[in-house]
mmCIF file as Biopython writes it, N, C-alpha, C and O atoms, coordinates in Angstrom:
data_model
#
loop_
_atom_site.group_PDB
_atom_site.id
_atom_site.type_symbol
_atom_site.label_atom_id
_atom_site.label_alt_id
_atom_site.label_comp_id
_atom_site.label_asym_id
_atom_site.label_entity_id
_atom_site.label_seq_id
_atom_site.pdbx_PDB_ins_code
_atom_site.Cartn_x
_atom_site.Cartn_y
_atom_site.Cartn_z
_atom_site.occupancy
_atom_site.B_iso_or_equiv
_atom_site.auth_seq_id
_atom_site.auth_asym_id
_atom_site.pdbx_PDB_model_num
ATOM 1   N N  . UNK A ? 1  ? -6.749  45.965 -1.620  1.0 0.0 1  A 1 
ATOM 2   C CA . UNK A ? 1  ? -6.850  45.164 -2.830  1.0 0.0 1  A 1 
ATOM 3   C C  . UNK A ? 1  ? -5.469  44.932 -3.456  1.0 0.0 1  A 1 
ATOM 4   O O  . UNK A ? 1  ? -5.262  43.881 -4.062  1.0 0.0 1  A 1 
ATOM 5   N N  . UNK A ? 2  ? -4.290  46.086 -3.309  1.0 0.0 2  A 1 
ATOM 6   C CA . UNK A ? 2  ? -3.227  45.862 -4.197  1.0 0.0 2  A 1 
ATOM 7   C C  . UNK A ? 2  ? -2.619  44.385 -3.070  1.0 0.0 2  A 1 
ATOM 8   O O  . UNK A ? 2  ? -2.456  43.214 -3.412  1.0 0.0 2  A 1 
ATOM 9   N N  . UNK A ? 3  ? -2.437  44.915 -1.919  1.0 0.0 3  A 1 
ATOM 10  C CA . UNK A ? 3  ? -1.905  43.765 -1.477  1.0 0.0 3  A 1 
ATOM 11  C C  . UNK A ? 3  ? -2.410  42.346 -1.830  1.0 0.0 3  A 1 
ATOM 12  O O  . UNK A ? 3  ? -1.612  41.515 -2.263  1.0 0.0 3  A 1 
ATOM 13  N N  . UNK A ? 4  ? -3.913  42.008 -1.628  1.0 0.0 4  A 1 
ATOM 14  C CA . UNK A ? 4  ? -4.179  41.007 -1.918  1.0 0.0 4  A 1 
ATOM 15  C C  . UNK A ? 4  ? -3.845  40.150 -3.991  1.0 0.0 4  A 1 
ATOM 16  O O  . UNK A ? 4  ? -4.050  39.114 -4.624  1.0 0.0 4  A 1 
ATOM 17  N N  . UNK A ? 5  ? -3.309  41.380 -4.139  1.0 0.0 5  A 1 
ATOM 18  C CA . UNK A ? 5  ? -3.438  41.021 -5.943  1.0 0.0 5  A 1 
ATOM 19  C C  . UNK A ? 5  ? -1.478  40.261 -5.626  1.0 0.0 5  A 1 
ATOM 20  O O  . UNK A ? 5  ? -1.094  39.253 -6.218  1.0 0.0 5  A 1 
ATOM 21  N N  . UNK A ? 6  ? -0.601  41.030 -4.639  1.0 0.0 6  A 1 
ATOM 22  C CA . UNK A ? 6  ? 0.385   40.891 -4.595  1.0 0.0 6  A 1 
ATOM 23  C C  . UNK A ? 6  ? 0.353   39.453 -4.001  1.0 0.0 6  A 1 
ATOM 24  O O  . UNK A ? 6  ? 1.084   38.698 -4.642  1.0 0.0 6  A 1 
ATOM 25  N N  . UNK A ? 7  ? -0.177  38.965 -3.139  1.0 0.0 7  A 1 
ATOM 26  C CA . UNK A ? 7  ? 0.002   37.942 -2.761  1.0 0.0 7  A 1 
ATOM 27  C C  . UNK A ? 7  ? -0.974  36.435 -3.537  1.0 0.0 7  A 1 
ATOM 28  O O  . UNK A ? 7  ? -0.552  35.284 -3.648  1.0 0.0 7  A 1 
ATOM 29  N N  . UNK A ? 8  ? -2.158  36.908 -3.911  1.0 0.0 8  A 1 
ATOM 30  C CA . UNK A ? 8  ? -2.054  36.186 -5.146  1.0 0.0 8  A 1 
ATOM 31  C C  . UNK A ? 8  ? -1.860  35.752 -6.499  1.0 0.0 8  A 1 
ATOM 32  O O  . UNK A ? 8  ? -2.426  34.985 -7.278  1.0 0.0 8  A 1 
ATOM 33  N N  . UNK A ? 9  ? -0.658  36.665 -6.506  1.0 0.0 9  A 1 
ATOM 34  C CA . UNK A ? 9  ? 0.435   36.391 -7.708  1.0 0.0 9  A 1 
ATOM 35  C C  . UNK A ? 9  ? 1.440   35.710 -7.297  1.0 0.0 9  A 1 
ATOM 36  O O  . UNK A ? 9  ? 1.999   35.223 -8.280  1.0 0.0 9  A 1 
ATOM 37  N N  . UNK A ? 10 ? 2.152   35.320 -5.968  1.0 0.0 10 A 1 
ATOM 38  C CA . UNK A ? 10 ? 2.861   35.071 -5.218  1.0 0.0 10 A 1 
ATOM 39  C C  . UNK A ? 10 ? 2.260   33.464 -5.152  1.0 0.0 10 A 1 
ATOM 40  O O  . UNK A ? 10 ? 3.044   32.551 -5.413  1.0 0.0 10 A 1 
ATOM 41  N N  . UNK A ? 11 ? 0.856   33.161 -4.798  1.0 0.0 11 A 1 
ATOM 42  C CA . UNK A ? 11 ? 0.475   32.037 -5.015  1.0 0.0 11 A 1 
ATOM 43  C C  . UNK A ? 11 ? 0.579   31.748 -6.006  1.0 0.0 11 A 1 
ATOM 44  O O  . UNK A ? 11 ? 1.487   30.917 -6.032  1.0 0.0 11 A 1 
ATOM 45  N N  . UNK A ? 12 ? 0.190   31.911 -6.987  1.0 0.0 12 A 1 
ATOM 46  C CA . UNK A ? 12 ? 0.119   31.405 -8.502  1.0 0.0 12 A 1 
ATOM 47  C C  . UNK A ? 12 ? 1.354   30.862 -8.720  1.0 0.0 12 A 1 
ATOM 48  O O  . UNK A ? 12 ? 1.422   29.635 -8.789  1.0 0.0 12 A 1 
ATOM 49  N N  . UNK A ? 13 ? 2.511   31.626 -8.863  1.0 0.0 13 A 1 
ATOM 50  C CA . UNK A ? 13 ? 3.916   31.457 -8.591  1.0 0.0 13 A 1 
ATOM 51  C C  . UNK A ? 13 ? 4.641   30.046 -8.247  1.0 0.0 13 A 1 
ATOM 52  O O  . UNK A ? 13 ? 5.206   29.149 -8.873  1.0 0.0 13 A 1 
ATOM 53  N N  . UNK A ? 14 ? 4.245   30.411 -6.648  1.0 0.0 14 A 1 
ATOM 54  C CA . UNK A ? 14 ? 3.582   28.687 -6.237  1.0 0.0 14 A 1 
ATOM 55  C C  . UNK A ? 14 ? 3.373   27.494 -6.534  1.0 0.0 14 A 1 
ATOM 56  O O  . UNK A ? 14 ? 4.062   26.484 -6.676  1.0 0.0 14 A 1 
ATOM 57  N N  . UNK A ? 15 ? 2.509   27.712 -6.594  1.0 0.0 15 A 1 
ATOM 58  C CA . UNK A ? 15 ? 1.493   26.885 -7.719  1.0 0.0 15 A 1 
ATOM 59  C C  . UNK A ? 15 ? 1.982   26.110 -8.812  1.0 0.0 15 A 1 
ATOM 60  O O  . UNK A ? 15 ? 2.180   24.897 -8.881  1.0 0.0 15 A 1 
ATOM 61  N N  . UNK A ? 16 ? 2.174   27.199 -9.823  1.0 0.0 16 A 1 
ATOM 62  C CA . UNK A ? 16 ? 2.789   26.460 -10.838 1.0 0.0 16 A 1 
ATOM 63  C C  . UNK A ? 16 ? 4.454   25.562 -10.598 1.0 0.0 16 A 1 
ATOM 64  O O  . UNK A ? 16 ? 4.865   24.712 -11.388 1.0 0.0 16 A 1 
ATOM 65  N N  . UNK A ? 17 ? 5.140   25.976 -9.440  1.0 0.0 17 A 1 
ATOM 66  C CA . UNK A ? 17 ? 6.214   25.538 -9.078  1.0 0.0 17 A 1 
ATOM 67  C C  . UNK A ? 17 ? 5.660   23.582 -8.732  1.0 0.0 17 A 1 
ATOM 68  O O  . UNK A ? 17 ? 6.255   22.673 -9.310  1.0 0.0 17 A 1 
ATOM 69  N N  . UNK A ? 18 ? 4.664   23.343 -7.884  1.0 0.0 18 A 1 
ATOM 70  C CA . UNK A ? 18 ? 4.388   22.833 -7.313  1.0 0.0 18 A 1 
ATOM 71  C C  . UNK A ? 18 ? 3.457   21.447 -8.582  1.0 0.0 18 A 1 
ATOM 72  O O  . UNK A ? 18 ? 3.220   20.255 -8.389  1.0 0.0 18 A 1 
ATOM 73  N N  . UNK A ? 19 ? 3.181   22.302 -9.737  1.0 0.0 19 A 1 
ATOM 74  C CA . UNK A ? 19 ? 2.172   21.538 -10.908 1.0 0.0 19 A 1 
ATOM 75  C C  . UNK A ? 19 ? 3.191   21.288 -11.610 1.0 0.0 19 A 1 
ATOM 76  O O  . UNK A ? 19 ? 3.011   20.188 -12.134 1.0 0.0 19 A 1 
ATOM 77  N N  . UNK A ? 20 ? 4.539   21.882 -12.015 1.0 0.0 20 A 1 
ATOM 78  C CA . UNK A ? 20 ? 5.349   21.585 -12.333 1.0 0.0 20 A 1 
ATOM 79  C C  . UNK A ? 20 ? 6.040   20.494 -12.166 1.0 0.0 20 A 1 
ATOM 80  O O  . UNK A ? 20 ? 6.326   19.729 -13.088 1.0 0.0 20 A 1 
ATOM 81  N N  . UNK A ? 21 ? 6.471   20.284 -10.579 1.0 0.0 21 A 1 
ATOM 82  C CA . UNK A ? 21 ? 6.867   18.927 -10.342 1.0 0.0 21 A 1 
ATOM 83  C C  . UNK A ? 21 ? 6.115   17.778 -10.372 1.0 0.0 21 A 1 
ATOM 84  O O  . UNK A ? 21 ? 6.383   16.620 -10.690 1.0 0.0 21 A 1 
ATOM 85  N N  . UNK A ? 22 ? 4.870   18.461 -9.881  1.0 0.0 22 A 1 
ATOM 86  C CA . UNK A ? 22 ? 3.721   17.245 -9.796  1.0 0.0 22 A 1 
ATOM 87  C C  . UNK A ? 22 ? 3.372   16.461 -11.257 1.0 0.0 22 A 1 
ATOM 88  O O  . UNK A ? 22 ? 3.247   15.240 -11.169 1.0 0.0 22 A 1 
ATOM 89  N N  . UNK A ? 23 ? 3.230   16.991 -12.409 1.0 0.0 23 A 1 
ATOM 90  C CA . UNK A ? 23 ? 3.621   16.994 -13.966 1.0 0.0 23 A 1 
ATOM 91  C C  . UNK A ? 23 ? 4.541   16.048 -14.028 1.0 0.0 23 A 1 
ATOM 92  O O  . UNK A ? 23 ? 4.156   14.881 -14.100 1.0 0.0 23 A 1 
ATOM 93  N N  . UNK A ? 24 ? 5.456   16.243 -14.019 1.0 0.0 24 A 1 
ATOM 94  C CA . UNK A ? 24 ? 7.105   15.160 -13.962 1.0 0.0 24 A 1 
ATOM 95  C C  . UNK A ? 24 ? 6.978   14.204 -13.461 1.0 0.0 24 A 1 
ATOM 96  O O  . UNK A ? 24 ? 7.333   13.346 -14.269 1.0 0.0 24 A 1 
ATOM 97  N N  . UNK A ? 25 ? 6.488   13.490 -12.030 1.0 0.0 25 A 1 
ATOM 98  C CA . UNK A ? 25 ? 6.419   13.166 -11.453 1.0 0.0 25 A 1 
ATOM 99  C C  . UNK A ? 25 ? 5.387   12.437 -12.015 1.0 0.0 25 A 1 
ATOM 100 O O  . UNK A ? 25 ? 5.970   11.407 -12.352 1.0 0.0 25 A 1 
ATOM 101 N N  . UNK A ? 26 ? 4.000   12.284 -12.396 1.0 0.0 26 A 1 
ATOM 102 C CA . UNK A ? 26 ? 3.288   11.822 -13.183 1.0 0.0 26 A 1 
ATOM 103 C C  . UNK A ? 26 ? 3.224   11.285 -14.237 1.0 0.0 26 A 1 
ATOM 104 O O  . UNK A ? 26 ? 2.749   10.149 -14.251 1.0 0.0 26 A 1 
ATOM 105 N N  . UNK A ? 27 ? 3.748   11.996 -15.705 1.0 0.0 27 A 1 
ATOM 106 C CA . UNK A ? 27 ? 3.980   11.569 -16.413 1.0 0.0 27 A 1 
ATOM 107 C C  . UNK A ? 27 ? 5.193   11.391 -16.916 1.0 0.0 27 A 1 
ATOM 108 O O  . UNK A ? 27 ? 5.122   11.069 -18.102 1.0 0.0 27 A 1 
ATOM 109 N N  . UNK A ? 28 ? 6.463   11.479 -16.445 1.0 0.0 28 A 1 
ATOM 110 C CA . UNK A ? 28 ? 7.786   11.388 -16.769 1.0 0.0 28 A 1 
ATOM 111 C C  . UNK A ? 28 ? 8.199   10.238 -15.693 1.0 0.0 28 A 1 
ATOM 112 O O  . UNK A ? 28 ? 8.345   9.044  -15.954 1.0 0.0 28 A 1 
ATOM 113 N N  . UNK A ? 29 ? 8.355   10.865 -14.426 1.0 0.0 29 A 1 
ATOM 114 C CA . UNK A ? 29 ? 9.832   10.329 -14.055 1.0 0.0 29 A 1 
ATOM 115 C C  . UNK A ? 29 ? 9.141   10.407 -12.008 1.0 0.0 29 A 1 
ATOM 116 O O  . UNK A ? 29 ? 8.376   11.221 -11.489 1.0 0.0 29 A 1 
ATOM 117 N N  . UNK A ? 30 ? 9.735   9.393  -11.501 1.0 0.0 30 A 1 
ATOM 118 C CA . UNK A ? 30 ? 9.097   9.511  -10.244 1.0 0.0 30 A 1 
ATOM 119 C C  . UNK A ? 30 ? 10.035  11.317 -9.747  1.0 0.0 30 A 1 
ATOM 120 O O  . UNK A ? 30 ? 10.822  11.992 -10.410 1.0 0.0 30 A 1 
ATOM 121 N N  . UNK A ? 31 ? 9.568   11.495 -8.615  1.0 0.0 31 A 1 
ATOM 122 C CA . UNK A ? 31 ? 10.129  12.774 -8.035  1.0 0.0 31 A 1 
ATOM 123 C C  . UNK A ? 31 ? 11.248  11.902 -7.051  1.0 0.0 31 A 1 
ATOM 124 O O  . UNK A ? 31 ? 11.231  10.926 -6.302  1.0 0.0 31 A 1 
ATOM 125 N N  . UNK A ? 32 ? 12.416  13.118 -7.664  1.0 0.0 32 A 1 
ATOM 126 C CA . UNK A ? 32 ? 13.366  12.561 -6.309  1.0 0.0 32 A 1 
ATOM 127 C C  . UNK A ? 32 ? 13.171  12.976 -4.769  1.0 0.0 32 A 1 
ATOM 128 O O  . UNK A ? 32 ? 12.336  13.860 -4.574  1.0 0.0 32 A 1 
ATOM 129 N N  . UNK A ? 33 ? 13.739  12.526 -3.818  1.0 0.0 33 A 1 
ATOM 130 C CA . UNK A ? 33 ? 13.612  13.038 -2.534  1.0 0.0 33 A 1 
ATOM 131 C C  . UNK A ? 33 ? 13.933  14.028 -2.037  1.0 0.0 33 A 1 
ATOM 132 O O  . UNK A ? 33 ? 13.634  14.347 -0.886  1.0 0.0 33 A 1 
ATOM 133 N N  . UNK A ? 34 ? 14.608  14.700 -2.824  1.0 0.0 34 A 1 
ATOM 134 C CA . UNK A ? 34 ? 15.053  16.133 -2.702  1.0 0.0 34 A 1 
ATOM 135 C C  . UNK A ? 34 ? 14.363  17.090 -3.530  1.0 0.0 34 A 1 
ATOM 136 O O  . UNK A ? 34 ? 14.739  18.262 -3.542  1.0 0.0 34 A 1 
ATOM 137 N N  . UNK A ? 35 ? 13.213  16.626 -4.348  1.0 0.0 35 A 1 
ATOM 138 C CA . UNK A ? 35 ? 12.257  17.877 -5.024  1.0 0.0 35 A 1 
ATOM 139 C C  . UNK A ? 35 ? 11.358  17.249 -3.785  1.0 0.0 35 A 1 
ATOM 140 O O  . UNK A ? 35 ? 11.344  18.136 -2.932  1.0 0.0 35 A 1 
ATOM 141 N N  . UNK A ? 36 ? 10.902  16.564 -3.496  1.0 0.0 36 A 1 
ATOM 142 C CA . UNK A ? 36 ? 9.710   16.384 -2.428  1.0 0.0 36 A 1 
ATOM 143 C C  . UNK A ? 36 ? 10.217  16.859 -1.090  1.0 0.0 36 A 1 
ATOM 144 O O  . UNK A ? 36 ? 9.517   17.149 -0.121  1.0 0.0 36 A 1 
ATOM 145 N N  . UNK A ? 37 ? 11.255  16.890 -1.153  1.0 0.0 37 A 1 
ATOM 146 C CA . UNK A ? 37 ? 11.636  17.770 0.304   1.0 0.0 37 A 1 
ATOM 147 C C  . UNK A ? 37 ? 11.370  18.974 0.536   1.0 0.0 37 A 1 
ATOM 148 O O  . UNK A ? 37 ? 10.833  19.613 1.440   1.0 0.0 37 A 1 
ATOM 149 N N  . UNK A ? 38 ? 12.214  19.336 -1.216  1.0 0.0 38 A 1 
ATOM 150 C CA . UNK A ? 38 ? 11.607  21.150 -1.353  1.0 0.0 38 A 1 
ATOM 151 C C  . UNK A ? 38 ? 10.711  21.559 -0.924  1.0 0.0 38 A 1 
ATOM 152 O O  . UNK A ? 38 ? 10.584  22.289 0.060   1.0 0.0 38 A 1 
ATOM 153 N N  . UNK A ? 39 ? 9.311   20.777 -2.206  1.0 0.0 39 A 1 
ATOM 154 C CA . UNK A ? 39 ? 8.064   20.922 -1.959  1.0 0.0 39 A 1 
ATOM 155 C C  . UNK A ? 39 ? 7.302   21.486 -0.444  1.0 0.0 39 A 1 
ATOM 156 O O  . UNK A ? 39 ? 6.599   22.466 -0.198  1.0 0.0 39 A 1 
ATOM 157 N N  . UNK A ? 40 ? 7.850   20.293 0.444   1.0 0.0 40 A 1 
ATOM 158 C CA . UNK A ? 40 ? 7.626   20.121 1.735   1.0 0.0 40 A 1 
ATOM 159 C C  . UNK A ? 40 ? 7.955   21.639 2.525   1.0 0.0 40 A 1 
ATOM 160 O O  . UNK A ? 40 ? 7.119   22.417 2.985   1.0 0.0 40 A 1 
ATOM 161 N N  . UNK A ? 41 ? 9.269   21.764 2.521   1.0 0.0 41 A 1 
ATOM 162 C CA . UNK A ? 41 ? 9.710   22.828 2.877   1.0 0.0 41 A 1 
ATOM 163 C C  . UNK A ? 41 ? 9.002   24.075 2.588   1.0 0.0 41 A 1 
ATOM 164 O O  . UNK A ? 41 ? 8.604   24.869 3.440   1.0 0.0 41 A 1 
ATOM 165 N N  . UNK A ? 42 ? 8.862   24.201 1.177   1.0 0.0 42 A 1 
ATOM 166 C CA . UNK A ? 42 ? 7.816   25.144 0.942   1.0 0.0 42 A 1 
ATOM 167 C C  . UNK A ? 42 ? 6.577   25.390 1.246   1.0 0.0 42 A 1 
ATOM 168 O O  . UNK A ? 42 ? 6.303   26.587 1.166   1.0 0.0 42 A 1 
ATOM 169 N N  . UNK A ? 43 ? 5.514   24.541 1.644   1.0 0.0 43 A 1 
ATOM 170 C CA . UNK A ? 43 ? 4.321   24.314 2.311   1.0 0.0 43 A 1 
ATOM 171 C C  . UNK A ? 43 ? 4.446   24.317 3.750   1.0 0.0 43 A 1 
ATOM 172 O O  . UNK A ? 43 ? 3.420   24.472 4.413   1.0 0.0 43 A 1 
ATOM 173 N N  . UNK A ? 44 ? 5.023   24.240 4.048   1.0 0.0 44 A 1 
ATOM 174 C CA . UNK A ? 44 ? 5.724   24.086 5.845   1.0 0.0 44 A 1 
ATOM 175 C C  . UNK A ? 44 ? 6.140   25.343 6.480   1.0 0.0 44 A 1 
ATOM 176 O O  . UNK A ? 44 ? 5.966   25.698 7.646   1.0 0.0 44 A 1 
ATOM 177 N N  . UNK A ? 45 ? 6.858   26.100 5.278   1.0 0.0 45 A 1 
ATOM 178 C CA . UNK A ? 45 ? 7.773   26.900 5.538   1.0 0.0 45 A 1 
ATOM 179 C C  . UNK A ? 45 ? 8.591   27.043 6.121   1.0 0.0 45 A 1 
ATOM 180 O O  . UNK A ? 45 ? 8.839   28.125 6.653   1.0 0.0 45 A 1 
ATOM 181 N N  . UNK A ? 46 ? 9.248   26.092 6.226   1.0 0.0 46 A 1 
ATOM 182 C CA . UNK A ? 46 ? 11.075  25.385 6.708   1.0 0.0 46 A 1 
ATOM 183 C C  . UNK A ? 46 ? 11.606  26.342 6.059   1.0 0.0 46 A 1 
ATOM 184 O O  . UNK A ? 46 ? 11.531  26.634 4.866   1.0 0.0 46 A 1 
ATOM 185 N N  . UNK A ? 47 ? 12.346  26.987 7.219   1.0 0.0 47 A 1 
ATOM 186 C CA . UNK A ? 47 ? 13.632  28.140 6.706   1.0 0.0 47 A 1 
ATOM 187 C C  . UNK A ? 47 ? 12.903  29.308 5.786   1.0 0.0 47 A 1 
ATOM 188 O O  . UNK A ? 47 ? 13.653  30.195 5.377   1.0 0.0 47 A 1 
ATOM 189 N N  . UNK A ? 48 ? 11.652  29.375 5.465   1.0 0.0 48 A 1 
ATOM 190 C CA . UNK A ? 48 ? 11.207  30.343 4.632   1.0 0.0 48 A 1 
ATOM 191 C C  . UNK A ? 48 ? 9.844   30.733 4.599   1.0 0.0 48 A 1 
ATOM 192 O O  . UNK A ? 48 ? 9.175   29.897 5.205   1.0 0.0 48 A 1 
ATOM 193 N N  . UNK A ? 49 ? 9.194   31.609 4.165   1.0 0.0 49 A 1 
ATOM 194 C CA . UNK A ? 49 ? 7.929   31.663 4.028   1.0 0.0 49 A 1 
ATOM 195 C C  . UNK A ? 49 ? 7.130   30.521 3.479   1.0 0.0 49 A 1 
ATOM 196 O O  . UNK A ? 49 ? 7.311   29.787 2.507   1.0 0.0 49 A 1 
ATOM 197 N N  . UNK A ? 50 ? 6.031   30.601 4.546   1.0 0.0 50 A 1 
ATOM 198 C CA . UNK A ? 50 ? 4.893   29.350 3.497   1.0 0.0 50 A 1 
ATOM 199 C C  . UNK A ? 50 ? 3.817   29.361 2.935   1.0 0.0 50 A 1 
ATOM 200 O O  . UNK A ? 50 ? 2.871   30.110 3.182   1.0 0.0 50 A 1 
ATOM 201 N N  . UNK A ? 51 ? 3.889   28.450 2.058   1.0 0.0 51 A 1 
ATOM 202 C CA . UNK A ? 51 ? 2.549   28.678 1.064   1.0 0.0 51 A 1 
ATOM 203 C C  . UNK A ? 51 ? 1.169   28.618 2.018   1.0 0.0 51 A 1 
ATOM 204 O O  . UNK A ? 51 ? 0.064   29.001 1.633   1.0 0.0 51 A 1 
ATOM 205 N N  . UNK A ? 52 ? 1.433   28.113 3.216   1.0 0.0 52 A 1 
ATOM 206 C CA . UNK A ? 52 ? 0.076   28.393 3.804   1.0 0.0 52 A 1 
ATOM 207 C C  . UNK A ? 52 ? -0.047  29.325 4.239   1.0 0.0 52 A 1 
ATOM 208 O O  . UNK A ? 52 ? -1.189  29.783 4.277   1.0 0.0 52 A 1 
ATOM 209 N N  . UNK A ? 53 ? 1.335   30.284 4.928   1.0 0.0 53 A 1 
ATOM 210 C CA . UNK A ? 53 ? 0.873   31.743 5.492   1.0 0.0 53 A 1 
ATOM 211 C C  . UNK A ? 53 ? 0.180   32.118 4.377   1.0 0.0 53 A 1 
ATOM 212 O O  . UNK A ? 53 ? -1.025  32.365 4.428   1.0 0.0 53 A 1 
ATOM 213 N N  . UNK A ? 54 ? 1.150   32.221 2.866   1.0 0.0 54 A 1 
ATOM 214 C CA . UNK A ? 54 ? -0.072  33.235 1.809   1.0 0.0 54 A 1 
ATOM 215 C C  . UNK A ? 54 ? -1.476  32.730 1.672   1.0 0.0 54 A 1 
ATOM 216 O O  . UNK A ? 54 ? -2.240  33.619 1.295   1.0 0.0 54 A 1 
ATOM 217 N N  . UNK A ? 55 ? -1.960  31.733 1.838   1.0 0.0 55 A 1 
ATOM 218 C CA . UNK A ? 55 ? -2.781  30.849 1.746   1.0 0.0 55 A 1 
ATOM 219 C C  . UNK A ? 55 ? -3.913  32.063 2.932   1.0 0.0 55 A 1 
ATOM 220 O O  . UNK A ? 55 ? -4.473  33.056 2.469   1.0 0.0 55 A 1 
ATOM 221 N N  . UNK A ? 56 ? -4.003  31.689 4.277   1.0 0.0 56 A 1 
ATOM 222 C CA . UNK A ? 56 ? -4.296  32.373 5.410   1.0 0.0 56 A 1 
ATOM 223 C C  . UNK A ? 56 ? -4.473  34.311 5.105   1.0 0.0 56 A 1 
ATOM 224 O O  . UNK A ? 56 ? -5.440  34.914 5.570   1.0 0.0 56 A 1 
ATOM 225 N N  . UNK A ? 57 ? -3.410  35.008 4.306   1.0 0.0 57 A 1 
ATOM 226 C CA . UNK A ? 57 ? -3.434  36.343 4.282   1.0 0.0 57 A 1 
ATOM 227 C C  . UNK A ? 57 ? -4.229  36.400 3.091   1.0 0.0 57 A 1 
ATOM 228 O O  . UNK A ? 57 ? -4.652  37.521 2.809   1.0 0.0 57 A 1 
ATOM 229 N N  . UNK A ? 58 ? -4.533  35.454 2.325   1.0 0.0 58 A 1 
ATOM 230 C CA . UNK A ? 58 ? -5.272  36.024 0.910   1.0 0.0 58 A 1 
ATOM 231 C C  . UNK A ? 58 ? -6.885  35.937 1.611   1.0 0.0 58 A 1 
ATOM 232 O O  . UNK A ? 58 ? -7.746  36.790 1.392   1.0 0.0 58 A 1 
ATOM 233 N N  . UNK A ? 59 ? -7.153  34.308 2.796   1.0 0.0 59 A 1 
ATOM 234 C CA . UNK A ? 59 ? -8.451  34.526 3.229   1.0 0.0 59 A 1 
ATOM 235 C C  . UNK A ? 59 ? -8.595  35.320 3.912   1.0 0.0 59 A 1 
ATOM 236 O O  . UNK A ? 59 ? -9.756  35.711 4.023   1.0 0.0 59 A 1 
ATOM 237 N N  . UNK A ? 60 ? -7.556  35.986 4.727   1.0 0.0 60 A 1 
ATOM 238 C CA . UNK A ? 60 ? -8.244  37.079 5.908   1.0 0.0 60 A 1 
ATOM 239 C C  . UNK A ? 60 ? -8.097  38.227 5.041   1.0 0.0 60 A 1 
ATOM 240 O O  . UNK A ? 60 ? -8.345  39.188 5.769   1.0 0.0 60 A 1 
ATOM 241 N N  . UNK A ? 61 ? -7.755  38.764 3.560   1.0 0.0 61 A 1 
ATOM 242 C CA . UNK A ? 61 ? -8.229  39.701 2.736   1.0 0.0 61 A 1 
ATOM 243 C C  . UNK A ? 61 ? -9.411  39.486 2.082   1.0 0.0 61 A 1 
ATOM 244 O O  . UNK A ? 61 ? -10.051 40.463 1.690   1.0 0.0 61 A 1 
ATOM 245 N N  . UNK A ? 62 ? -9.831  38.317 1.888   1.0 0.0 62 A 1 
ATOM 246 C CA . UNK A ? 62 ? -11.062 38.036 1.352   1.0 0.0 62 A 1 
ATOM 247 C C  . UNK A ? 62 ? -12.688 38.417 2.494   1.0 0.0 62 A 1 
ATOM 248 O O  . UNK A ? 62 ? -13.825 38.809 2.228   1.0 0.0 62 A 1 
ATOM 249 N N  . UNK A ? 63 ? -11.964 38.035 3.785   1.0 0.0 63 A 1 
ATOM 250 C CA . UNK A ? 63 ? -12.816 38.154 4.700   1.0 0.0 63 A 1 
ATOM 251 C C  . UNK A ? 63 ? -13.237 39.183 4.955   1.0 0.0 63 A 1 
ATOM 252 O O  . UNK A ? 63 ? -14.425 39.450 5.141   1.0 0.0 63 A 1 
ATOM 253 N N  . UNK A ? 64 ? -11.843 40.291 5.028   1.0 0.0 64 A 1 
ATOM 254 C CA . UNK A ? 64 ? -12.111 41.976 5.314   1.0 0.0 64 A 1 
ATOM 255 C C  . UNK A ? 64 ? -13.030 42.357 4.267   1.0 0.0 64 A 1 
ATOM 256 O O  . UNK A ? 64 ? -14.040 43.040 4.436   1.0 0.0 64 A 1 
ATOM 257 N N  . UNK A ? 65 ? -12.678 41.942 3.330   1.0 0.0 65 A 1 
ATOM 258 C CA . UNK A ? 65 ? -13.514 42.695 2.064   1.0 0.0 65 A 1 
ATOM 259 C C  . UNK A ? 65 ? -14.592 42.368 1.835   1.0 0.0 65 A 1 
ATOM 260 O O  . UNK A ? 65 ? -15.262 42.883 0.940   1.0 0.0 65 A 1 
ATOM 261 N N  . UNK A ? 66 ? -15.127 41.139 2.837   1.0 0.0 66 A 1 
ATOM 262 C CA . UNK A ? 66 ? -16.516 40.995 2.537   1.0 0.0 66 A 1 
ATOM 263 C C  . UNK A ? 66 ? -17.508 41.139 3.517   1.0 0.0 66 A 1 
ATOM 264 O O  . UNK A ? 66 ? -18.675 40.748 3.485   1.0 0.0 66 A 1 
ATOM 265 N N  . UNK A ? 67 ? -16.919 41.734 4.371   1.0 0.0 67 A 1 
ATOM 266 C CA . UNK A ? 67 ? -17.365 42.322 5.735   1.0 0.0 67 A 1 
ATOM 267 C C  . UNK A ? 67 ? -17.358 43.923 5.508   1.0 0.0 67 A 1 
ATOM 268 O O  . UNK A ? 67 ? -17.673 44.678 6.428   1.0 0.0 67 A 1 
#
């Protein structure tokens, strides 16, 4: 359970990184090509961890635990 609390705080994190731009981008100002790259990068996990591995480890903690 602690792990899974660790990694969905890690999403949230995320998340708000991601509602953040999306926010701006909406009601301000288009997104430049270099926050949508980020973005990208981050969901992809170009050069870094990705929001889908945590994505994948929070369901296969959800799964254990409900098995």
């Amino acid at each position: 359970m602690v792990v899974f609390m660790i990694i969905f705080k890690k999403m949230c994190e995320q998340i708000n990184e991601f509602k953040e731009l999306r926010n701006h981008a909406v009601h301000e100002r288009k997104a430049k090509f270099d926050e949508i790259c980020f973005v990208r990068e981050k969901i992809l996990g170009v050069g870094r961890n990705s929001f889908l591995v945590l994505l994948i480890k929070i369901r296969s903690q959800i799964a254990k635990e409900k098995f």
